[in-house]
C-alpha positions as CSV (number, residue, x, y, z in Angstrom):
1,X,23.5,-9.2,0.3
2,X,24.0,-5.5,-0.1
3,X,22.0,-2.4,-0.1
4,X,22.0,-0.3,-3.0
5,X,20.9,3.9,-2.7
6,X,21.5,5.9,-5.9
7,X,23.6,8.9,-5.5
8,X,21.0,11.5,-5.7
9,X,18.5,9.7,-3.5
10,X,17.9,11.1,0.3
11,X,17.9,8.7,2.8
12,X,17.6,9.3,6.2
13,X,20.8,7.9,8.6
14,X,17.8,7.4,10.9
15,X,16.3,5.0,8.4
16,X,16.7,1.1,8.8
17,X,17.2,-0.5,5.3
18,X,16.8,-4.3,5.0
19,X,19.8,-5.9,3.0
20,X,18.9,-6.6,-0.7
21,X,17.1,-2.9,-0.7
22,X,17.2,-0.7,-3.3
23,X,16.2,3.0,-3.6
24,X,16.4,4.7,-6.4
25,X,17.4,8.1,-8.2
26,X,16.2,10.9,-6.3
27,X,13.7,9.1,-4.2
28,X,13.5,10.2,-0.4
29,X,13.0,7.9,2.4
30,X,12.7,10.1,5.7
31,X,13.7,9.3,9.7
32,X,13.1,6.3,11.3
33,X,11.1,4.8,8.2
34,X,12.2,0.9,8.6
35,X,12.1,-1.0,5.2
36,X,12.3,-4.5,5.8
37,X,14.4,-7.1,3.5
38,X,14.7,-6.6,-0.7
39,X,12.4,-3.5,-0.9
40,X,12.6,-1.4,-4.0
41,X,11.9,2.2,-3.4
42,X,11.3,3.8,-7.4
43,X,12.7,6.9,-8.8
44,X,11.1,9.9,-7.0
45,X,9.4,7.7,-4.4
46,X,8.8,9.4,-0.9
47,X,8.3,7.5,2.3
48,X,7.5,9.3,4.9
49,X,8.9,9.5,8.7
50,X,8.5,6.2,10.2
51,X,7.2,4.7,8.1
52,X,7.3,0.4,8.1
53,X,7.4,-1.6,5.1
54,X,7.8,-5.4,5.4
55,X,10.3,-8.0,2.9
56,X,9.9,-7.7,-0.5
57,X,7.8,-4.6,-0.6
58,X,7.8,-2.2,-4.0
59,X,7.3,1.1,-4.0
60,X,7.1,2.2,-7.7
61,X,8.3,5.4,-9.0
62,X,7.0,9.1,-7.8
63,X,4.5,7.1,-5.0
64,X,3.8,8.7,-1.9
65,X,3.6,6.5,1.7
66,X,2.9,9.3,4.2
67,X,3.5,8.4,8.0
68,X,2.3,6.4,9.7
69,X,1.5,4.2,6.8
70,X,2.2,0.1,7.8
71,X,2.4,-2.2,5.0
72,X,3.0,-5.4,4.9
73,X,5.5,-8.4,3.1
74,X,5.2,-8.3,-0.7
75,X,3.0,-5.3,-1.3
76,X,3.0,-3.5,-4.0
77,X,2.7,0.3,-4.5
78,X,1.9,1.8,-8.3
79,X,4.0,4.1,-9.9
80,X,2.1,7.8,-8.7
81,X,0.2,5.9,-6.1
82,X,-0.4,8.0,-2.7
83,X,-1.0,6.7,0.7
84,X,-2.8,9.8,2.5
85,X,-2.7,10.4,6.0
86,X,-4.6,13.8,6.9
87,X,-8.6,12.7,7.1
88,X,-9.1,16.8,7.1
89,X,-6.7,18.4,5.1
90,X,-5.8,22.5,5.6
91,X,-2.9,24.3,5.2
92,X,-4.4,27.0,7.4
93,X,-6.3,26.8,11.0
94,X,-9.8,28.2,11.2
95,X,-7.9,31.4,12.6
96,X,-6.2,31.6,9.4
97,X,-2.8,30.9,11.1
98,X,-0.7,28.6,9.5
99,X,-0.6,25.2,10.9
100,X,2.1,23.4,12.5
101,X,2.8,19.6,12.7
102,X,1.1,20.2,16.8
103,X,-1.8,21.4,14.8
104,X,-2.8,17.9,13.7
105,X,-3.2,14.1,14.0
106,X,-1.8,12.1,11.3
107,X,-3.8,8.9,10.5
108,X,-1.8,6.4,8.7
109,X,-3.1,3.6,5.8
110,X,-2.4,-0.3,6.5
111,X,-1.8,-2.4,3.8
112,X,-1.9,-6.1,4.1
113,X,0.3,-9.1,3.1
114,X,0.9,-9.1,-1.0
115,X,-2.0,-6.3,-1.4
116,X,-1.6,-4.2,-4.6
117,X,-2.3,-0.8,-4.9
118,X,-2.6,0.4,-8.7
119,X,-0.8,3.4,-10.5
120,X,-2.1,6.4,-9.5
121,X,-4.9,5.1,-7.0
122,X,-5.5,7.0,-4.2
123,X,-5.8,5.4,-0.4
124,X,-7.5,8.8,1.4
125,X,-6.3,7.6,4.9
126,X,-7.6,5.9,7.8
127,X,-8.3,2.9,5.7
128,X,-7.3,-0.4,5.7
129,X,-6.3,-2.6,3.1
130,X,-6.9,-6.4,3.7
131,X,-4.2,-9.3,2.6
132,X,-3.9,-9.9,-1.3
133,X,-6.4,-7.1,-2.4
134,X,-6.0,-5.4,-5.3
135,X,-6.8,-2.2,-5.4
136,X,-7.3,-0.6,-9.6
137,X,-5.2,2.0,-11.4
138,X,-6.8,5.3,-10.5
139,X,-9.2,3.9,-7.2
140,X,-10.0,6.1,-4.6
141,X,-10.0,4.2,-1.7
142,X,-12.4,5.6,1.4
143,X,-13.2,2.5,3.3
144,X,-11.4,-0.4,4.3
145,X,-10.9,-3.4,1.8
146,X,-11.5,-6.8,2.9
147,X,-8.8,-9.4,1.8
148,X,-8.5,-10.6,-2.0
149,X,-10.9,-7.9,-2.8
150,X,-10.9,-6.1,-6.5
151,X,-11.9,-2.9,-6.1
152,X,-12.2,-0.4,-8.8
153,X,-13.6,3.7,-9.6
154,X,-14.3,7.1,-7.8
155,X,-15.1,6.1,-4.6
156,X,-13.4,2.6,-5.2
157,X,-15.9,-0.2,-5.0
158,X,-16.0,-3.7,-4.8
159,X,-16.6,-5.9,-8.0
160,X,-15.2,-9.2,-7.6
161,X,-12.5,-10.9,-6.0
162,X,-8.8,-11.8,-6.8
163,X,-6.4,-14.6,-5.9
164,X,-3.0,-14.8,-5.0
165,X,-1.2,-14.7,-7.7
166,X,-3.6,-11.5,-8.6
167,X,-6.1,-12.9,-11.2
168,X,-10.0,-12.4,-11.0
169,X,-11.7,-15.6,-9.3
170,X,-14.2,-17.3,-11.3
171,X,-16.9,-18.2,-9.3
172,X,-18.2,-21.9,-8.9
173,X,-21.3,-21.5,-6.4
174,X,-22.6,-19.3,-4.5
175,X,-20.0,-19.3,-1.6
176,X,-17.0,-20.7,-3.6
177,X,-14.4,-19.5,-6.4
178,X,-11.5,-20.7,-8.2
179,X,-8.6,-19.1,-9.6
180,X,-8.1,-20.0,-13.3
181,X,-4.2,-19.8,-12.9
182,X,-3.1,-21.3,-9.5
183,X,-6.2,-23.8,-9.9
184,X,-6.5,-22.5,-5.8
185,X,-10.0,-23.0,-4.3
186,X,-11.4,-19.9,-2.4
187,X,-14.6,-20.0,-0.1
188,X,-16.7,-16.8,1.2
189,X,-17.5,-17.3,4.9
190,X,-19.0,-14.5,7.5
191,X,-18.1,-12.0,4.2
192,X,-14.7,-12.7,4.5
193,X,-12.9,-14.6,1.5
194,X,-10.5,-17.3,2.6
195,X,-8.2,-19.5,0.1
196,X,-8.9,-23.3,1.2
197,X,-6.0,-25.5,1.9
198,X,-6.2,-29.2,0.0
């Protein structure tokens, strides 16, 4: 395998690329970010310092994954989608100086195994995004998100639940659902929503 990097993007020598990567036209992927085996990184993307992304991981074009964002294999990032990581943003201290990067803590956003995070949503950092969630185009996201959750709307909230291969769960009984694709059975337990194995 190979790694591809366009010519105008800006990659980092400090940067660890998995082989089968590829980042595209003028996308920046900053020092010590570690990008594990076929990522695509879109046109425009930016990943911040240090930041990890497991196998298989897309970043669509313009996103934004601010340090110390962690996200998992096969997750997927929408194209204008920003991963926060200042709970108190300022450009300024309350002295009106201007702050500097000892001025502040940055909090990072984890996103789980296969989790989805629509175009143009909006994870306001420190959340955590559970395994196989899907977050909609244009969420804000201000608490954490269990696994397979759908959440959708300003503050995102949660209106159903979604399986695997990403499709809405129909649900069967009270505590059970199925996915009309995969045929998978999932059951709630403790609030938690866990695909059962047949």
């Amino acid at each position: 395998m190979s790694i591809r990097v366009a010519d105008s993007a800006d990659v980092s020598a400090s940067a660890s690329i998995g082989d089968g990567s590829s980042i595209w036209h003028l996308a920046q992927v900053r020092e010590h970010a570690m990008l594990g085996e076929n990522c695509t990184i879109g046109r425009g993307a930016y990943i911040g310092t240090g930041v990890r992304l497991g196998n298989n991981c897309k970043v669509q074009n313009y996103a934004l994954v601010y340090e110390p964002a962690v996200l998992g294999d096969g997750v997927f990032i929408g194209p204008a989608a920003v991963l926060t990581n200042d709970t108190y943003p300022r450009a300024v201290n309350a002295d009106g100086t201007l702050k500097s990067a000892d001025d502040w803590h940055a909090v990072g956003v984890r996103i789980g195994e296969g989790a989805s995070v629509g175009a143009r949503a909006v994870c306001v950092a420190p959340v955590e995004v559970g395994a196989w969630a899907m977050i909609a185009a244009g969420a804000v996201v201000t608490k954490d998100v269990p696994a397979h959750a759908l959440v959708v709307g300003v503050p995102a909230r949660h209106v159903g639940w979604v399986s695997r291969v990403g499709v809405r769960l129909e649900q069967e009984t009270a505590s059970t659902f199925r996915c009309p694709v995969s045929d998978e059975t999932y059951a709630l337990r403790n609030g938690a929503l866990e695909r059962v194995e047949r």
